[in-house]
C-alpha positions, 0 to 999 in steps of 0.5 A: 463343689468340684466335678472331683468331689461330686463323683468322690461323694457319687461313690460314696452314696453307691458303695453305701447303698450297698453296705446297707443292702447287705447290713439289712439283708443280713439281719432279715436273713438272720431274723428269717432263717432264709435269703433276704434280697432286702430293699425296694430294688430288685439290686443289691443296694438301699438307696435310703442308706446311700443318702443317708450316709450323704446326709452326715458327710455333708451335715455332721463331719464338722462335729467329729470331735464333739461324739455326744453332739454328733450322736445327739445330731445323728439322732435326730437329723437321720430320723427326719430322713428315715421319716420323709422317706417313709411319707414319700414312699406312702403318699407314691405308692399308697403302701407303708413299707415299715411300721414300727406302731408295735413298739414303744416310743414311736412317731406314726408308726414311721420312726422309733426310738430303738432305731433313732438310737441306732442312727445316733450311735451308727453316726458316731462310728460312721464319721469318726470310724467308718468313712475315714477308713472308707474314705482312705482306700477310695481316694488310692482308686484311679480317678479315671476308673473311679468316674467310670464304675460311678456311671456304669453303677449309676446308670444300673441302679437308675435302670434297677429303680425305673423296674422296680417303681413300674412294677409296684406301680402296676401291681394294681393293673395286674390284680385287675386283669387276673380278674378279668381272665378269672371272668372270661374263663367262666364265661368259657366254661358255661357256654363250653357246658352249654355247648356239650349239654346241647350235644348230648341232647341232640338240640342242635347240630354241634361240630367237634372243631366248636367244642375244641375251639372254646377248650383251646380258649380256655387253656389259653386263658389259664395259661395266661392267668397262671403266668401272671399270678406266678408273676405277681406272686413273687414280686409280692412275696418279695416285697413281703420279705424284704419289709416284714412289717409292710402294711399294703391291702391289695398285696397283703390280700392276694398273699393271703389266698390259696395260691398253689404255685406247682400247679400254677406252674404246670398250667403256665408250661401248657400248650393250647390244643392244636 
């Protein structure tokens, strides 16, 4: 294989990506009567689909003139790929990202009929319709522009991806830190108590400047907190979104409380007291 086809197919696999991004996004969108950004990146693509659609280039064009076999190989080649990207992504991230257990004719919860008929039909239309059509366009490109969209793409998807898998990575670390605010902010609140009950009491000489020390701390600590559960609820919410059937406790867990984004909002804008 050529340096020429490699970046030919590097096109492919990105301009795919891309088509299933929207076809997704579309749908969810559709489906959930709002803007979708569906896929695990944060960018317009769906990797799964790029190579997914590498897949049937480099095992099913042979079969272009035999359609029933092309589908019957469609079939089944692209649910193995839809299946070993779905225990990947499980066994990395310990999140299910899709789970079709709810419908009829499934493997794991991983793979389902309905959709391994879609690849099927989706594989006949792809090699014989789709890519040549695709495929015709791409090749009046200049070479010269072609190699420098698929590095610059390449190099912003690759960057979109290391984000993305550091922040589902750190969702983890996040939960455990807003807890430890959630803590030291008590702590705050009972000795500033302790300390205002003190003065009231007269038990012991107490400077103002000690009271608006341990407030300011506070509002530190809540501004913090706010900030980060802003963060980690968007991300969450996202993700949520974009896998409606997505099976994680820990995010399923902090998207089930009582979040109230206005007012973590107005405490995330604070100032601490001077």
């Amino acid at each position: 294989m050529n340096m020429d086809t490699i970046f030919y197919l590097g096109a492919y696999v990105i301009l795919y990506s891309f088509a299933g991004w929207v076809l997704e996004s579309v749908s969810k969108t559709i489906e959930q009567r709002k803007f979708v950004n569906s896929g695990f990146l944060y960018g317009p693509f769906c990797p799964i689909y790029g190579f997914g659609a590498l897949i049937m280039l480099l095992g099913l064009n042979f079969l272009k003139e035999k359609p029933i076999l092309l589908f019957i190989a469609a079939f089944f080649l692209l649910s193995i790929w839809e299946y070993l990207v779905g225990v990947f992504l499980e066994k990395v991230f310990k999140t299910k990202y899709w789970d079709y257990s709810h419908l009829k004719w499934n493997f794991q919860g991983r793979v389902c009929l309905k959709n391994s008929l879609f690849w099927g039909i989706l594989g006949v239309l792809f090699v014989c319709c789709i890519h040549p059509f695709i495929e015709h366009y791409i090749k009046m490109v200049p070479f010269s522009i072609l190699v420098y969209t698929d590095i610059i793409l390449a190099i912003a998807i690759l960057v979109d991806l290391i984000f993305s898998v550091i922040a589902v990575t750190n969702f983890g670390t996040m939960l455990t830190k807003i807890n430890e605010l959630g803590e030291n902010i008590k702590d705050k609140v009972k000795e500033l108590k302790e300390l205002k009950d003190k003065n009231k009491q007269k038990v012991a000489t107490i400077e103002k400047s000690s009271i608006e020390n341990i407030e300011s701390i506070i509002q530190e600590l809540k501004t913090k907190e706010a900030k980060l559960k802003i963060r980690i609820y968007k991300q969450a919410n996202r993700l949520k979104k974009a896998f409606p059937s997505m099976k994680s406790e820990a995010i399923t867990n902090f998207l089930n409380q009582k979040i109230d984004i206005p007012k973590l909002k107005r405490n995330s804008k604070k100032k601490n007291k001077e």
